[in-house]
GUZAMAR-841001 format. One line per field, with one value per atom (N, C-alpha, C): residue number from 1; atom name; x, z, y. Coordinates in pm, 1 decimal. Layout:
n: c(NUM / ...)
atom: c(CA / ...)
u: c(X / ...)
w: c(Z / ...)
v: c(Y / ...)
END
This chain:
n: c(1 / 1 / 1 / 2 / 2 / 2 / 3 / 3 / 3 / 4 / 4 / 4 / 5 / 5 / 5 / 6 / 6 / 6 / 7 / 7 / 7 / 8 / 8 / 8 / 9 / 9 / 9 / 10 / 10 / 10 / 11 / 11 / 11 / 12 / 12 / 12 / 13 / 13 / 13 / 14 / 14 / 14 / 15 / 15 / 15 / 16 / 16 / 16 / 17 / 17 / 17 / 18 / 18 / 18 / 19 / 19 / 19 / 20 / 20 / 20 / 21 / 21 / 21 / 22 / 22 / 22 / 23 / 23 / 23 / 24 / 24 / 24 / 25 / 25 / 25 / 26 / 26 / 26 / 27 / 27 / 27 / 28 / 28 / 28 / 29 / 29 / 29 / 30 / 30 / 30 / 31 / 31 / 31 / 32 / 32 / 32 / 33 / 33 / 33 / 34 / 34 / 34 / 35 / 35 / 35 / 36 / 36 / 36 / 37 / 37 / 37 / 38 / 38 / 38 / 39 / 39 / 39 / 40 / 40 / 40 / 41 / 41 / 41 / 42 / 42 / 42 / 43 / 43 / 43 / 44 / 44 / 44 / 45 / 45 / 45 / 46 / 46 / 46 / 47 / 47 / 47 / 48 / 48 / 48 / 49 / 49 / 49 / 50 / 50 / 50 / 51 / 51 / 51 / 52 / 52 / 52 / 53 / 53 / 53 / 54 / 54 / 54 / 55 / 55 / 55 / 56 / 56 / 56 / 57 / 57 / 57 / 58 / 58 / 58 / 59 / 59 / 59 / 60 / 60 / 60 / 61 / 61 / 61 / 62 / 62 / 62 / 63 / 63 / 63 / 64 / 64 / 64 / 65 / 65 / 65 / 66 / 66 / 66 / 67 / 67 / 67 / 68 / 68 / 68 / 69 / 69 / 69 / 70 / 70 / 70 / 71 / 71 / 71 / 72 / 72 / 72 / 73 / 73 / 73 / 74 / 74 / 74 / 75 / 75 / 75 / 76 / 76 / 76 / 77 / 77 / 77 / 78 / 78 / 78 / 79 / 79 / 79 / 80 / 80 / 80 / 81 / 81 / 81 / 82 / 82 / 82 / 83 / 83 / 83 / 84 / 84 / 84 / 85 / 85 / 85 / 86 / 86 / 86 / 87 / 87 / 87 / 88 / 88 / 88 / 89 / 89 / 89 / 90 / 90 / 90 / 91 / 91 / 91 / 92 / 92 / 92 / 93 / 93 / 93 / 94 / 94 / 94 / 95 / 95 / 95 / 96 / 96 / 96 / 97 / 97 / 97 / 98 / 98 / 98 / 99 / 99 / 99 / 100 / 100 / 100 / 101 / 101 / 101 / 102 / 102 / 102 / 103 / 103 / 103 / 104 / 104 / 104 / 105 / 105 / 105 / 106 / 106 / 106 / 107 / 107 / 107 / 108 / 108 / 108 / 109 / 109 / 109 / 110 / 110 / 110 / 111 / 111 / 111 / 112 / 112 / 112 / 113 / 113 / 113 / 114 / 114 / 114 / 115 / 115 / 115 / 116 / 116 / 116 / 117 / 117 / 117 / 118 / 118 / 118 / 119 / 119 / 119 / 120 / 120 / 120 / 121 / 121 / 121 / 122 / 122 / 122 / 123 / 123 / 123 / 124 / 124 / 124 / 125 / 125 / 125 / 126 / 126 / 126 / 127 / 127 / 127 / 128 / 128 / 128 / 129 / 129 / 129 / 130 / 130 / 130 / 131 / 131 / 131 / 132 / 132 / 132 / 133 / 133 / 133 / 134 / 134 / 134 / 135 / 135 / 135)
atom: c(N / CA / C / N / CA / C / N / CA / C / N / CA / C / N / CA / C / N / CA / C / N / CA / C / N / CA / C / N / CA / C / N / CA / C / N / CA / C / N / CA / C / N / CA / C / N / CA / C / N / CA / C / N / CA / C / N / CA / C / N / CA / C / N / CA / C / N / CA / C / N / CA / C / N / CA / C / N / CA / C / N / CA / C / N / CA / C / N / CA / C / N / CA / C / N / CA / C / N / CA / C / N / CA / C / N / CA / C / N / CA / C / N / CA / C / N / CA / C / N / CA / C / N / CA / C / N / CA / C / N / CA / C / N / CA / C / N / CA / C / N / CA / C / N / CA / C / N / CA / C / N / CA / C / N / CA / C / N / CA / C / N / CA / C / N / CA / C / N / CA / C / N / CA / C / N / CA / C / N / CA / C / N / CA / C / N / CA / C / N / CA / C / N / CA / C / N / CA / C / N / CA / C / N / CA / C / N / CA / C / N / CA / C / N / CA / C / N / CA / C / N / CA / C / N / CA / C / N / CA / C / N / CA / C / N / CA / C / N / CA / C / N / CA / C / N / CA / C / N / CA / C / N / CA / C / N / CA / C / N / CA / C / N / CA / C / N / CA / C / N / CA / C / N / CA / C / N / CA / C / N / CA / C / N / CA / C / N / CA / C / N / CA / C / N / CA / C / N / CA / C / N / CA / C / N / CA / C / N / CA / C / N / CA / C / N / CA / C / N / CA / C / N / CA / C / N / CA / C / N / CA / C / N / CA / C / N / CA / C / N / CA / C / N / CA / C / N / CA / C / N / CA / C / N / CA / C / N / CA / C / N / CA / C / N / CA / C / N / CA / C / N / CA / C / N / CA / C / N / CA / C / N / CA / C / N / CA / C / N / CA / C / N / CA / C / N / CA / C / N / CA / C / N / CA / C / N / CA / C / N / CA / C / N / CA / C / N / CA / C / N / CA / C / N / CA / C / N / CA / C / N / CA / C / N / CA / C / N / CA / C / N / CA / C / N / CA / C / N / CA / C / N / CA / C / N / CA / C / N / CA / C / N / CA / C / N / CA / C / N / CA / C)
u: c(-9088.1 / -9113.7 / -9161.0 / -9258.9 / -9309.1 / -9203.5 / -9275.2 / -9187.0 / -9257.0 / -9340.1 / -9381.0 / -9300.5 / -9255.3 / -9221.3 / -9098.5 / -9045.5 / -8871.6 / -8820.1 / -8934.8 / -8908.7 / -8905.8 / -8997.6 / -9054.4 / -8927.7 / -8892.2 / -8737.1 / -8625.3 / -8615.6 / -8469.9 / -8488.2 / -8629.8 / -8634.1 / -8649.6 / -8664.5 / -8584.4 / -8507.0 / -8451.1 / -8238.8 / -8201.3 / -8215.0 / -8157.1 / -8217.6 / -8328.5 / -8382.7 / -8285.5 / -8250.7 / -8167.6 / -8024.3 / -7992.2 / -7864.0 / -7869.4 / -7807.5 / -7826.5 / -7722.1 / -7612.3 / -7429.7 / -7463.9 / -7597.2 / -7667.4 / -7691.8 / -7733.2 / -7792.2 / -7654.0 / -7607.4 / -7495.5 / -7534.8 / -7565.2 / -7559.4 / -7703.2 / -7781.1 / -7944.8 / -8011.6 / -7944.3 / -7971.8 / -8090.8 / -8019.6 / -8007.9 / -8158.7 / -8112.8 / -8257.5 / -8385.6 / -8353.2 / -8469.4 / -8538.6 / -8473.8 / -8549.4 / -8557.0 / -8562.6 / -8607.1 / -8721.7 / -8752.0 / -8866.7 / -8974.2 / -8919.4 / -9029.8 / -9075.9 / -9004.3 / -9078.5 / -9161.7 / -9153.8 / -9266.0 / -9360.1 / -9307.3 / -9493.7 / -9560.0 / -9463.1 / -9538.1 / -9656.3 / -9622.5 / -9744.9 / -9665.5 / -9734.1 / -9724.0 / -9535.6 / -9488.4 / -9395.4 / -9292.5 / -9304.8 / -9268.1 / -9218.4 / -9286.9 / -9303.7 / -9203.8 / -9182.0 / -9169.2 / -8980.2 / -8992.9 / -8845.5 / -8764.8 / -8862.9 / -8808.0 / -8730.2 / -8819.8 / -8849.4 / -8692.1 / -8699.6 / -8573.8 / -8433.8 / -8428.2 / -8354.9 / -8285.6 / -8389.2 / -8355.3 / -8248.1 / -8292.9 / -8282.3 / -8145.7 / -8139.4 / -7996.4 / -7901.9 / -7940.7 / -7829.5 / -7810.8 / -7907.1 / -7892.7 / -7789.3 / -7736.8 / -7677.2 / -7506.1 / -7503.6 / -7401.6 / -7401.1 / -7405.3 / -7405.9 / -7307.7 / -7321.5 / -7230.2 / -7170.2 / -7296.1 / -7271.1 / -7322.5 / -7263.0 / -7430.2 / -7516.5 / -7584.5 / -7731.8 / -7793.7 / -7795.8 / -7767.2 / -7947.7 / -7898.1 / -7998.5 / -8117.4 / -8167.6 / -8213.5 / -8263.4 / -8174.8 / -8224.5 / -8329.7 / -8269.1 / -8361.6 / -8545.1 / -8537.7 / -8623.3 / -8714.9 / -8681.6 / -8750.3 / -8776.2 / -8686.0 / -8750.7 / -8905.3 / -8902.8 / -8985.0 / -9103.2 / -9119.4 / -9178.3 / -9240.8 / -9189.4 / -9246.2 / -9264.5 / -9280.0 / -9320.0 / -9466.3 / -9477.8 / -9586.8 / -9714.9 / -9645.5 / -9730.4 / -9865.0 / -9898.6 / -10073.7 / -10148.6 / -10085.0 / -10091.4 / -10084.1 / -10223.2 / -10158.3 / -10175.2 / -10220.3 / -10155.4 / -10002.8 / -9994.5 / -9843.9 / -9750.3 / -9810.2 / -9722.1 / -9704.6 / -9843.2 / -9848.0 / -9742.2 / -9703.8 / -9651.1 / -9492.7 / -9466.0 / -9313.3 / -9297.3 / -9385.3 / -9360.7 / -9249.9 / -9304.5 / -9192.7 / -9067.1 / -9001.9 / -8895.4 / -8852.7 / -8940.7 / -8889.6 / -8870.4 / -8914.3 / -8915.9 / -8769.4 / -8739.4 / -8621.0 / -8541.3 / -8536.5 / -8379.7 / -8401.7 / -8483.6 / -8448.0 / -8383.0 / -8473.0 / -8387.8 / -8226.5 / -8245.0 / -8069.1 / -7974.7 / -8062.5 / -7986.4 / -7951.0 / -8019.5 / -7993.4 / -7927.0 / -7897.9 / -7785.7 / -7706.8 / -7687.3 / -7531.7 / -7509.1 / -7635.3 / -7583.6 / -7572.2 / -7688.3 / -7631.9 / -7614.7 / -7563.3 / -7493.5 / -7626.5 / -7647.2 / -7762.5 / -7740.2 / -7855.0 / -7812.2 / -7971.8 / -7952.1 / -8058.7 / -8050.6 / -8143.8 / -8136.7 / -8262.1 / -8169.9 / -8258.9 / -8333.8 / -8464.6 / -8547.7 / -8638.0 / -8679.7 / -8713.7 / -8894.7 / -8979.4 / -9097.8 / -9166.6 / -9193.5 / -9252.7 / -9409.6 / -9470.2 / -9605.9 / -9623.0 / -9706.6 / -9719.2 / -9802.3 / -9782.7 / -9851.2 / -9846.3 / -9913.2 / -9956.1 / -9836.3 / -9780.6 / -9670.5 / -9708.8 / -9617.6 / -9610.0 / -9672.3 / -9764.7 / -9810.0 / -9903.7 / -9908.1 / -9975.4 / -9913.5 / -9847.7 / -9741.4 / -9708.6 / -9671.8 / -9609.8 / -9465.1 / -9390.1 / -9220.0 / -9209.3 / -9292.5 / -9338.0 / -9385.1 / -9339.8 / -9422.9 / -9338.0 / -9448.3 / -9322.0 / -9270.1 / -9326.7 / -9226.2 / -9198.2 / -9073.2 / -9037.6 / -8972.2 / -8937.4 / -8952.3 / -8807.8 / -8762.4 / -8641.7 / -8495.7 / -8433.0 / -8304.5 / -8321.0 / -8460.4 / -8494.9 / -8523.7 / -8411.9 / -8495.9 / -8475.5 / -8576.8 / -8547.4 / -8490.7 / -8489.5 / -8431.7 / -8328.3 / -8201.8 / -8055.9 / -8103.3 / -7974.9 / -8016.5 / -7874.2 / -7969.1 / -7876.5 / -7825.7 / -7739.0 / -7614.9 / -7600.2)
w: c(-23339.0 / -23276.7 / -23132.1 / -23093.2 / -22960.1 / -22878.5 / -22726.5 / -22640.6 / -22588.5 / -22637.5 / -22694.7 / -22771.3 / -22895.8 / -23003.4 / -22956.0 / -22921.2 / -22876.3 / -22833.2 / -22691.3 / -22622.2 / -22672.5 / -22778.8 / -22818.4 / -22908.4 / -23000.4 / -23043.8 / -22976.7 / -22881.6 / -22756.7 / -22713.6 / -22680.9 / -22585.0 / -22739.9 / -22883.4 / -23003.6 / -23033.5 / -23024.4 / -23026.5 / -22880.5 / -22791.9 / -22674.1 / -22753.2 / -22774.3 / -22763.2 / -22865.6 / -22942.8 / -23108.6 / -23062.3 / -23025.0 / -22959.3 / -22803.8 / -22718.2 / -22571.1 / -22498.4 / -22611.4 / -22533.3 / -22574.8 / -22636.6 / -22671.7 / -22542.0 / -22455.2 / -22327.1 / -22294.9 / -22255.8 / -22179.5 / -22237.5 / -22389.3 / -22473.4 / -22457.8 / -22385.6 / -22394.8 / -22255.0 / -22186.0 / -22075.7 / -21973.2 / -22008.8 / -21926.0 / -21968.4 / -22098.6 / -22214.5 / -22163.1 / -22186.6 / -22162.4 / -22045.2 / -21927.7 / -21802.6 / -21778.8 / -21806.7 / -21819.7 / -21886.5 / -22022.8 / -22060.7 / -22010.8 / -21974.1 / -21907.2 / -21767.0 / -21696.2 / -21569.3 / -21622.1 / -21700.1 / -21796.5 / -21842.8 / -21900.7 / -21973.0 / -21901.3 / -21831.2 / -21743.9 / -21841.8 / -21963.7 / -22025.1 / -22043.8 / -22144.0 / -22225.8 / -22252.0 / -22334.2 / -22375.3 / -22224.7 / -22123.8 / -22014.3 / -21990.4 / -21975.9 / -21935.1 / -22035.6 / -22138.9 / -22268.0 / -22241.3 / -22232.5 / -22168.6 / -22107.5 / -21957.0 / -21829.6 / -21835.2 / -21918.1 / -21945.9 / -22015.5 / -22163.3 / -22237.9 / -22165.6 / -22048.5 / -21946.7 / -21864.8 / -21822.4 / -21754.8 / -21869.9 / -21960.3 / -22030.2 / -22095.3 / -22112.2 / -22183.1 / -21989.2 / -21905.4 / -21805.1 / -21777.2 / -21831.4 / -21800.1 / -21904.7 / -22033.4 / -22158.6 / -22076.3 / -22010.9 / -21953.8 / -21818.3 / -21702.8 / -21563.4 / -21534.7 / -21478.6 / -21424.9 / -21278.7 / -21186.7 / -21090.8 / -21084.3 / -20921.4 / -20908.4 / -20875.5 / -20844.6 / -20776.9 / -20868.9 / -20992.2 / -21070.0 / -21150.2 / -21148.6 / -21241.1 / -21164.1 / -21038.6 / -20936.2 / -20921.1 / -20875.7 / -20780.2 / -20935.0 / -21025.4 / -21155.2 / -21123.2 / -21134.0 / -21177.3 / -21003.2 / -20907.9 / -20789.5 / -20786.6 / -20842.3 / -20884.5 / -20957.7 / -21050.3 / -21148.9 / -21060.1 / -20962.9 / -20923.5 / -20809.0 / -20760.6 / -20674.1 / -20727.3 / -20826.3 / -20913.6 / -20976.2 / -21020.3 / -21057.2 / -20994.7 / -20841.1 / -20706.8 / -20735.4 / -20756.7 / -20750.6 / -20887.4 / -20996.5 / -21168.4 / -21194.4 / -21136.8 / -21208.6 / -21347.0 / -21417.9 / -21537.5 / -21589.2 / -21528.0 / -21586.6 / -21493.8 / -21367.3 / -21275.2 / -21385.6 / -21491.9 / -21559.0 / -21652.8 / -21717.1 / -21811.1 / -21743.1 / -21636.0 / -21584.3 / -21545.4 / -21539.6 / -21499.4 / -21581.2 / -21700.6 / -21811.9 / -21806.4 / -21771.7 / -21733.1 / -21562.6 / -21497.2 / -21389.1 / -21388.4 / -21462.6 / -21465.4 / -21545.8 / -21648.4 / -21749.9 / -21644.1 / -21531.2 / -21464.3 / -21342.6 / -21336.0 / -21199.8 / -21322.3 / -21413.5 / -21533.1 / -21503.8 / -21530.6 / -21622.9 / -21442.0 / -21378.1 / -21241.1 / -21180.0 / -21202.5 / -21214.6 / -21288.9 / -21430.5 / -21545.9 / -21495.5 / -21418.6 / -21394.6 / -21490.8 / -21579.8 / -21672.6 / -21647.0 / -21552.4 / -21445.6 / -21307.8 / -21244.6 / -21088.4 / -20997.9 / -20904.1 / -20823.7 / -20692.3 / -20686.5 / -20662.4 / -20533.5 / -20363.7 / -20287.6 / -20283.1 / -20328.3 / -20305.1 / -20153.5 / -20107.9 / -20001.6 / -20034.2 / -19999.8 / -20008.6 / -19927.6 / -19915.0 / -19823.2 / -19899.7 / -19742.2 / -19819.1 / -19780.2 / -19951.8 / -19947.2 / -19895.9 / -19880.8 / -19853.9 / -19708.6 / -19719.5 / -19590.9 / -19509.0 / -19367.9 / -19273.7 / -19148.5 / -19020.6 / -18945.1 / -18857.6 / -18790.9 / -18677.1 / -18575.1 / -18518.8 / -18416.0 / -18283.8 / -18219.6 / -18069.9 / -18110.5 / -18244.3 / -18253.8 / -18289.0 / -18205.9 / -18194.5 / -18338.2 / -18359.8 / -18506.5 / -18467.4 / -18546.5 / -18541.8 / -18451.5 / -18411.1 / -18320.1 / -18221.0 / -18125.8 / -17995.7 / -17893.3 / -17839.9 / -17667.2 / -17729.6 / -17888.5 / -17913.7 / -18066.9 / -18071.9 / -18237.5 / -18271.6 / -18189.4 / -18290.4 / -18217.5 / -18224.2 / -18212.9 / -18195.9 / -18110.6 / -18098.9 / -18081.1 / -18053.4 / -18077.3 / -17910.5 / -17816.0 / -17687.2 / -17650.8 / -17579.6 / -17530.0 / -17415.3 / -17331.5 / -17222.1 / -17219.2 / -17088.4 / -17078.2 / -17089.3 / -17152.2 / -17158.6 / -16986.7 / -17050.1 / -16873.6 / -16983.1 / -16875.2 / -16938.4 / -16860.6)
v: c(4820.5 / 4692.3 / 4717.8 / 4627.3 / 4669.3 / 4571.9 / 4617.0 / 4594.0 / 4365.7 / 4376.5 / 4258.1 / 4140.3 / 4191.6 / 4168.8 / 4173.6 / 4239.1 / 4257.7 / 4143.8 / 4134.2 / 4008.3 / 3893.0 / 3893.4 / 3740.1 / 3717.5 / 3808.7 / 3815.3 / 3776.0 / 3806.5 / 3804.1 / 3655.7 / 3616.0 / 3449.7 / 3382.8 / 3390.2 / 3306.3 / 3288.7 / 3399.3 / 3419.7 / 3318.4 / 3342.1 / 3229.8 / 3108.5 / 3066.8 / 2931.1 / 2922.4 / 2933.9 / 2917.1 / 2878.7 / 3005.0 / 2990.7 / 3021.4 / 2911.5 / 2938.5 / 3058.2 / 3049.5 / 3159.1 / 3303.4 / 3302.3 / 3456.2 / 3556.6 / 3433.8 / 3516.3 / 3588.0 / 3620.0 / 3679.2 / 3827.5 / 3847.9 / 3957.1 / 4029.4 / 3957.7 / 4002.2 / 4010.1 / 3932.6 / 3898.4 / 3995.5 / 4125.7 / 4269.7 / 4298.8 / 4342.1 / 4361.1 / 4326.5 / 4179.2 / 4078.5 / 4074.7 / 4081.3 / 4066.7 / 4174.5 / 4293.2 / 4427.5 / 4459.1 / 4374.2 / 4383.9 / 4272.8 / 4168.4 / 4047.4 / 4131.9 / 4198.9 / 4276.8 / 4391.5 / 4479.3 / 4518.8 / 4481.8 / 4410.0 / 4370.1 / 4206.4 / 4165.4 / 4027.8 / 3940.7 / 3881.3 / 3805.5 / 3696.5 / 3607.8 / 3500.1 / 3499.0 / 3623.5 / 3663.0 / 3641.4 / 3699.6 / 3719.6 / 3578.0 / 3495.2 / 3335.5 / 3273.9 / 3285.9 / 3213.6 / 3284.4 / 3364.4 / 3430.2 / 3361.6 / 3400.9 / 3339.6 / 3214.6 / 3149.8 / 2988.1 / 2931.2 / 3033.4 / 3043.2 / 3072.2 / 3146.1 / 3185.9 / 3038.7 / 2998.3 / 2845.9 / 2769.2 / 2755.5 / 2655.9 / 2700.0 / 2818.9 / 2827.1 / 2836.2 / 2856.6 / 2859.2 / 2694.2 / 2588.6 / 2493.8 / 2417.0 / 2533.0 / 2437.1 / 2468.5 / 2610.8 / 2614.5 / 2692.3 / 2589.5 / 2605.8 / 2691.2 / 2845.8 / 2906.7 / 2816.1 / 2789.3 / 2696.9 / 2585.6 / 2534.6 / 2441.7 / 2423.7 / 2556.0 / 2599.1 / 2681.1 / 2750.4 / 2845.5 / 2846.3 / 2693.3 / 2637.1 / 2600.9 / 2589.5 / 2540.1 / 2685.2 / 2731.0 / 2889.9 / 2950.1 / 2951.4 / 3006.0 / 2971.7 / 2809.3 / 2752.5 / 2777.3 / 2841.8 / 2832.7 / 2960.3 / 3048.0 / 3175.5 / 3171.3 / 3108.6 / 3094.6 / 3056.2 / 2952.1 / 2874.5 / 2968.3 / 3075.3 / 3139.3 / 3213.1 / 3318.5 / 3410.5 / 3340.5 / 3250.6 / 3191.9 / 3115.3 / 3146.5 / 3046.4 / 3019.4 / 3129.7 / 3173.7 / 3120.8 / 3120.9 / 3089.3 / 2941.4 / 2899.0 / 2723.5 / 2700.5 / 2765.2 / 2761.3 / 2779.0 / 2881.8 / 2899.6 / 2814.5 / 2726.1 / 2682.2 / 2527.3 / 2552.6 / 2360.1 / 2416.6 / 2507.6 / 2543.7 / 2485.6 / 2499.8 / 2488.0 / 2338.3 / 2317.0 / 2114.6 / 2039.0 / 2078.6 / 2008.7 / 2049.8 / 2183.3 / 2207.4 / 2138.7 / 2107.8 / 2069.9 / 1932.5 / 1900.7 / 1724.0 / 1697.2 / 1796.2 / 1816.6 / 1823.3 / 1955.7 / 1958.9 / 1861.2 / 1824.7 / 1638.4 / 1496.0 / 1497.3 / 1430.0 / 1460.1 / 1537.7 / 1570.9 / 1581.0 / 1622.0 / 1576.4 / 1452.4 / 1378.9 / 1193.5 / 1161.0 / 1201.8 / 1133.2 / 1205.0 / 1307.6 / 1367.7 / 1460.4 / 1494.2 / 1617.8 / 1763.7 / 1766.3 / 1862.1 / 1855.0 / 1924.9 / 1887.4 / 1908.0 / 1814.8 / 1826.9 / 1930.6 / 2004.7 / 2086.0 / 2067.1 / 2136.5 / 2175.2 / 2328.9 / 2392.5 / 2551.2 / 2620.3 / 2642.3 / 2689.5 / 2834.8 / 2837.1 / 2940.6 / 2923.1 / 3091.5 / 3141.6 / 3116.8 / 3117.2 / 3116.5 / 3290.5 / 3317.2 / 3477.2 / 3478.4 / 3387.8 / 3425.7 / 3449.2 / 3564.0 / 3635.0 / 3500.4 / 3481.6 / 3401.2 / 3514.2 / 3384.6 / 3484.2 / 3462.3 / 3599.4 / 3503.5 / 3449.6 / 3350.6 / 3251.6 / 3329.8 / 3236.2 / 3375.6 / 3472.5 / 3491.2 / 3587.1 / 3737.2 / 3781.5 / 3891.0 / 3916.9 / 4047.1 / 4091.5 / 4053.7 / 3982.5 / 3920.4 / 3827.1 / 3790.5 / 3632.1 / 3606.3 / 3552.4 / 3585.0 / 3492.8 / 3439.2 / 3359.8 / 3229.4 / 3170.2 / 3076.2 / 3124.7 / 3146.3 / 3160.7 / 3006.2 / 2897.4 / 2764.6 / 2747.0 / 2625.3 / 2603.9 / 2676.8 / 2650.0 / 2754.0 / 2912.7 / 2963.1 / 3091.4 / 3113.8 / 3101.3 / 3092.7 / 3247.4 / 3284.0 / 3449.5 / 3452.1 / 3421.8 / 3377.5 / 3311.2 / 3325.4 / 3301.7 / 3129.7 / 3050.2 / 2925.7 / 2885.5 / 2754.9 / 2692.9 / 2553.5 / 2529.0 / 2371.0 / 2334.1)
END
C-alpha cells in the first residue's frame, strides 16, 4: 500500500469513526507532511472534525482549523475547500455545541519591519518604548 493509500485509509477510519484518531493520529500527520496532496487535505480536514466530535479543550478546535487556514494561505482552492468546515465550527459555536473559543495567532508572513530596520526600528508600535518612560 502506498503512502497515498495509507492515508486515504487512516482519514476513512476517522471519518467512520471519530475516537479512532487517538490510535492514528501519529501515523497520519506523519504521512500528510510527506506527501502534502489531495489526501493530505482530506486528512487534515478528517482531523478537525473528529477533534470537534470530542473537544479535548476549548481552543483545540479553533487552533486546528487556523492551523489549517494558515497552511493553506496561498491555495484558494484548498482555502474554498475549508469554508464549509468553518462555517460548521461558527455554527456549532452559536448552538453551544461547541465552546466558543478566540485563538490568538501569530501572523507567519514575512513583512517588512517597522522603520525599516531588521527587528524594527525607532517605532515598534505601542508599549514598545526604547527609552526610560516618565509618570
Amino acid at each position: 500500500m502506498s503512502a497515498h493509500e495509507r492515508l486515504v485509509a487512516l482519514a476513512a477510519a476517522i471519518e467512520a469513526d471519530p475516537a479512532a484518531l487517538a490510535g492514528v493520529r501519529q501515523d497520519g500527520d506523519a504521512l500528510a507532511e510527506r506527501i502534502d496532496d489531495d489526501a493530505a487535505l482530506r486528512w487534515r480536514i478528517a482531523v478537525v472534525r473528529a477533534v470537534m466530535a470530542a473537544p479535548p479543550d476549548g481552543d483545540a478546535v479553533r487552533e486546528l482549523y487556523g492551523e489549517l487556514v494558515d497552511r493553506y494561505r496561498e491555495q484558494p482552492a484548498r482555502l474554498a475547500q475549508l469554508r464549509p468546515l468553518g462555517e460548521e465550527i461558527r455554527s456549532r459555536e452559536a448552538d453551544g455545541t461547541l465552546p466558543r473559543a478566540l485563538v490568538a495567532r501569530s501572523d507567519r508572513r514575512s513583512r517588512p519591519a517597522i522603520g525599516g530596520a531588521p527587528g524594527g526600528g525607532a517605532d515598534d508600535g505601542p508599549g514598545k518604548s526604547r527609552g526610560p518612560q516618565r509618570r
